[in-house]
C-alpha positions in Angstrom: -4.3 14.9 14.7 -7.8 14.5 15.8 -9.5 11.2 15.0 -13.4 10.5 12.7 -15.8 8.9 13.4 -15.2 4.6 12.4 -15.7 2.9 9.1 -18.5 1.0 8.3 -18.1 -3.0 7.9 -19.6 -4.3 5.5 -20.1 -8.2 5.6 -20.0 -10.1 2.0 -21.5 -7.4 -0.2 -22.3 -8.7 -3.7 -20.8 -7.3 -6.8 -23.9 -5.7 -7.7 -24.1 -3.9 -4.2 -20.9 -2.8 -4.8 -21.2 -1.2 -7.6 -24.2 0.5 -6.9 -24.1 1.4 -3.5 -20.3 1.8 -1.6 -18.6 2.5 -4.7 -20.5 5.6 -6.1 -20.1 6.7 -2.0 -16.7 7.5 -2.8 -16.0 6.3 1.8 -13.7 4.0 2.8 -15.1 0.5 3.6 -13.9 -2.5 5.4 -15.5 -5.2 3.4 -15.7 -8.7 5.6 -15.6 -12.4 4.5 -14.8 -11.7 0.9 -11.7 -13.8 1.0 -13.3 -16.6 2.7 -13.1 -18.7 -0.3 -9.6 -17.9 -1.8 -7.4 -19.8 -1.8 -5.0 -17.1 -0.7 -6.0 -16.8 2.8 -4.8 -20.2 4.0 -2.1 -20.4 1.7 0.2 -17.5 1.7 2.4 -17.7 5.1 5.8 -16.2 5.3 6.9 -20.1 5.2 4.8 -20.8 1.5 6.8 -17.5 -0.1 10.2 -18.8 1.8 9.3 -22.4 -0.2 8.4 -20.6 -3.8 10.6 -17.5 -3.4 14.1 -19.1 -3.3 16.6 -17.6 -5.4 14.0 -15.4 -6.6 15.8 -11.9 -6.5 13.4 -8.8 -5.4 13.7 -4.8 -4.6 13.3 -4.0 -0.9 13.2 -1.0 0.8 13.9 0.5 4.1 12.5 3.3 6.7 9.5 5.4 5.0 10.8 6.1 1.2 7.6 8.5 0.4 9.2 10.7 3.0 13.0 10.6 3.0 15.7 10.0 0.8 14.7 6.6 -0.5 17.2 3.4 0.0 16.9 0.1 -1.6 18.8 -3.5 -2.2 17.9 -6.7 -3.3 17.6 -9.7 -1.3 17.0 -13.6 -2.4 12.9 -13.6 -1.5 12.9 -17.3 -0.2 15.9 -15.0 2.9 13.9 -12.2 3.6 11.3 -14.0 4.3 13.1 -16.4 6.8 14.5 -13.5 8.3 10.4 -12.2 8.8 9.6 -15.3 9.7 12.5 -15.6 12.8 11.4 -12.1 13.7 13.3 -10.1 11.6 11.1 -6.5 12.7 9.3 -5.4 15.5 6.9 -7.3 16.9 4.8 -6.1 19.4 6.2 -2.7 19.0 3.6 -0.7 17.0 6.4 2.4 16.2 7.5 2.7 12.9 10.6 1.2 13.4 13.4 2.9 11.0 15.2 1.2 8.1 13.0 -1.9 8.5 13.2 -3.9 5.0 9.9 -3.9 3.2 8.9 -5.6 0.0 6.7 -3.0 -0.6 4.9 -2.8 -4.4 5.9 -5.8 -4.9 4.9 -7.2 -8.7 3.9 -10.5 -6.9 2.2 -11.8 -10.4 4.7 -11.0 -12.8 7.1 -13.3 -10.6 4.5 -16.0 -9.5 1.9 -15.8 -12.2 0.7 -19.3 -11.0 -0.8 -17.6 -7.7 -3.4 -15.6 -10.0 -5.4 -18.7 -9.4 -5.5 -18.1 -5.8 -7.2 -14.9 -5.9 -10.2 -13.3 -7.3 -10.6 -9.7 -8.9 -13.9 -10.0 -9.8 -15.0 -7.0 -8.0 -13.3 -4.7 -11.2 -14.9 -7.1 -13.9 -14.5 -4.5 -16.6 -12.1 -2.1 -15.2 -8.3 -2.2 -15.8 -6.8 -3.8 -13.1 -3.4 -3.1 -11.2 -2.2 -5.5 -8.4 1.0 -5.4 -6.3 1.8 -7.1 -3.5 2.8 -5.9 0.1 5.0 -8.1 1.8 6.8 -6.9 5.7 7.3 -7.1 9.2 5.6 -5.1 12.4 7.2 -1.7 12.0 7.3 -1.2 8.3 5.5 1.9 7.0 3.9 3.3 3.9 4.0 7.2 4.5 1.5 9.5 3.7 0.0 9.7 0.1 -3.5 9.6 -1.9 -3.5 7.0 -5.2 -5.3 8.0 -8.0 -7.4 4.8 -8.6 -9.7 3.1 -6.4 -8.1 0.3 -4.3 -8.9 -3.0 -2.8 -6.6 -3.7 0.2 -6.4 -7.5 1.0 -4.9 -8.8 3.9 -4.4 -12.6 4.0 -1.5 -12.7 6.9 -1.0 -10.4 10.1 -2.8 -7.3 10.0 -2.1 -3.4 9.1 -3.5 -0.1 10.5 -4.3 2.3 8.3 -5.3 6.3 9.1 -7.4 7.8 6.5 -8.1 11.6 5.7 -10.9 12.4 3.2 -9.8 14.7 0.1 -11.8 17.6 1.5 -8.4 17.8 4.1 -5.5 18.1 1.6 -5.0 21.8 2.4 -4.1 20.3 6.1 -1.5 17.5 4.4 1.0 19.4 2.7 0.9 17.8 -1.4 4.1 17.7 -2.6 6.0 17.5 -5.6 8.0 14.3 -5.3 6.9 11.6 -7.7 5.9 8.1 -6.8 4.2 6.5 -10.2 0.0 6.2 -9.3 0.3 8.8 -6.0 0.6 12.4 -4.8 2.8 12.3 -1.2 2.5 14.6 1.2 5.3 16.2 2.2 4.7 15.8 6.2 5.6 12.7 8.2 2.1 11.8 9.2 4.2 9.6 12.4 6.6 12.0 13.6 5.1 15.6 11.9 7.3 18.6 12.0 5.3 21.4 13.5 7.6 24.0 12.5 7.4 23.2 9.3 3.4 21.5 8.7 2.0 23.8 11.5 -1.7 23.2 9.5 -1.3 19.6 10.2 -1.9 19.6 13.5 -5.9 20.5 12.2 -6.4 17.2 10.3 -8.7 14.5 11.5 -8.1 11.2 10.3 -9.8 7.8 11.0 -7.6 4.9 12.5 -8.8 1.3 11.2 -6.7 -2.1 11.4 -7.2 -4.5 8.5 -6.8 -7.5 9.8 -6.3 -11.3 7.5 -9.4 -11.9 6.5 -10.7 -8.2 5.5 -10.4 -5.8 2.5 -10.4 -2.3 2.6 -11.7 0.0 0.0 -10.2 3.4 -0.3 -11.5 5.2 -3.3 -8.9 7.6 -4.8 -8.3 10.5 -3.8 -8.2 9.9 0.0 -5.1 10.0 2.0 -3.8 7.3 3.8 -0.7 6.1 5.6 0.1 2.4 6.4 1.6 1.0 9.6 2.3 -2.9 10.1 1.2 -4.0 13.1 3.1 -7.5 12.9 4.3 -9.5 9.9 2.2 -9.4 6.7 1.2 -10.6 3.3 -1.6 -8.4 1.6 -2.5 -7.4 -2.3 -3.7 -4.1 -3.4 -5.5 -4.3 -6.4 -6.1 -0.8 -8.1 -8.8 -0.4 -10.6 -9.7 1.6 -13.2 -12.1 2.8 -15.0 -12.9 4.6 -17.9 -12.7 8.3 -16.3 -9.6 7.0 -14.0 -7.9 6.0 -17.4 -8.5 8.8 -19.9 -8.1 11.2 -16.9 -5.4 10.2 -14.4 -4.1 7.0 -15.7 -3.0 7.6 -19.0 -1.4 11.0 -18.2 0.1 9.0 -15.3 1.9 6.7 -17.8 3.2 9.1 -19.9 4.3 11.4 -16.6 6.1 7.6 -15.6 7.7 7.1 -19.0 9.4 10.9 -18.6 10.3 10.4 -15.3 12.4 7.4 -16.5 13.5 9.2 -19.1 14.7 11.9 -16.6 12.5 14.6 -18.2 10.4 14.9 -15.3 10.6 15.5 -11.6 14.7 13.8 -11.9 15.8 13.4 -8.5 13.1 14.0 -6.8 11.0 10.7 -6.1 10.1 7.6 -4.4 11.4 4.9 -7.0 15.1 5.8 -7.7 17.4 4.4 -5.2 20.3 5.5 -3.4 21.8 2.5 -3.0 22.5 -0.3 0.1 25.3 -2.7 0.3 23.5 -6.1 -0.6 22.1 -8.1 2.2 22.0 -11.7 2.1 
C-alpha cells in the first residue's frame, strides 16, 4: 500500500464553518480543541468506567470480526476494564494483536444515559444522530470497511491510528457481501492482505493519521478506513444523518437490519452474530 498525502488540522472550527466549508468537501479532517470544554475529556479514564461499570454486563469481541469468523462473550464492564487498566493488551506493540477483547460499538448511552451530559453533539444540530462508544486496549482492531453516514471520531483517552482510502479506490479494496448494520467490509485484511487472493490491493494508497485524546476525526461516508489502537482507549463515534443519508441509505439500512434479524437476509454471513466464547470473568 502506498501512503497520501496528510490530512489537514483544523483548529476549533465553528459550526457554521463546518457546515459550509469541510463538510460539503466530502475529506477527512482532524478537527483540534473541540473537546476542550467537555466534560468527557478529563473524566472518562479506564478507572471512572471500572467505578460506574460494575456489574454492568456488555458484548465484547475478539481478533478483527469484520474479517474473520466473528467471536463474542460478555464480561462484567467494571472487569474488563481493570483487566485494560493492569495491561490487559499490547502496549507498546502497535501489531494487531489477535483475539484481543474489544468493546467495540458499544451503546455507551443507552447503558449510562447520565454521561450525555458530558458530551456535545452540536455539530449535527438537525441531523439524526447515532453514537456508540469504542472502548479497548493497544492491539485491538476495526478491519477494513466504509460507513454510510458521516462520522465524528472522538478520542478522549489513549489514541488510535487510522488509514483512510477515498471512495474513488474501492475497485482496489475488494467490497464484500458480509453484513455489518451502517457498513460495506471489504473482504481483504487491510494488516496482513492476501496477495493471492486481493492482488489489486497492493495499488491502493491510503493516508495514515493517529487521533490522539483531544482530537476528532471527520470521515464523511463513503471512505474506507481501518482502525488500529495504539494503546488503551476510550472514544465516541457519532454518525449523523441527514436527510439524503436517511431517505437514501439509512432507512433502507433499517429495514436490510430488521431482515437480517429476521434471517431473511445475508444469514450467516456477517459481523454481528456470534459464534460463541466460554464466558470470561
Amino acid at each position: 500500500m502506498a501512503l497520501m498525502d496528510e490530512i489537514d488540522r483544523i483548529h476549533k472550527p465553528d459550526r457554521r464553518r463546518f457546515l459550509a466549508e469541510i463538510l460539503p468537501a466530502r475529506k477527512p479532517v482532524i478537527l483540534t480543541g473541540l473537546l476542550e470544554s467537555w466534560p468527557a475529556l478529563a473524566k472518562w479514564t479506564p478507572g471512572y468506567f471500572e467505578r460506574i461499570g460494575a456489574h454492568k454486563t456488555v458484548r465484547i469481541e475478539y481478533g478483527n470480526v469484520l474479517q474473520e469468523t466473528p467471536r463474542y462473550s460478555e464480561w462484567d464492564l467494571g472487569k474488563y476494564m481493570r483487566h485494560l487498566r493492569e495491561g490487559g493488551g499490547a502496549e507498546g506493540n502497535v501489531a494487531v494483536a489477535e483475539g484481543l477483547p474489544y468493546l467495540a460499538y458499544f451503546d455507551l448511552f443507552a447503558a449510562f444515559p447520565e454521561l450525555r451530559a458530558d458530551v456535545d453533539f452540536s455539530y449535527w444540530r438537525g441531523r439524526l444522530k447515532f453514537p456508540v462508544g469504542w472502548i479497548g486496549p493497544a492491539g485491538s482492531y476495526t478491519g477494513l470497511h466504509y460507513d454510510i453516514a458521516d462520522n465524528l471520531f472522538s478520542v478522549f483517552h489513549g489514541s488510535k491510528e487510522f488509514t483512510l482510502y477515498p471512495p474513488a479506490q474501492s475497485a482496489w479494496l475488494y467490497p464484500g457481501r458480509k453484513y455489518d448494520i451502517g457498513s460495506v467490509l471489504s473482504e481483504v485484511d487491510a494488516r496482513n492482505p492476501d496477495a493471492a487472493r486481493h492482488p489489486l490491493f497492493s495499488r491502493a494508497m491510503g493516508t495514515k493519521v493517529v487521533v490522539s485524546a483531544g482530537d476528532t476525526l471527520f470521515t464523511p461516508r463513503g471512505w474506507w478506513h481501518d482502525v488500529l489502537g495504539l494503546e488503551t482507549s476510550i472514544s465516541v463515534s457519532c454518525f449523523g444523518f441527514g436527510i439524503d443519508d436517511t431517505l437514501l441509505r439509512g432507512l433502507p439500512g433499517a429495514v436490510k437490519h430488521a431482515l437480517h434479524l429476521a434471517g431473511l437476509y445475508r444469514k450467516g454471513n456477517c459481523a454481528c452474530h456470534k459464534q460463541h466464547k466460554p464466558r470470561t470473568p
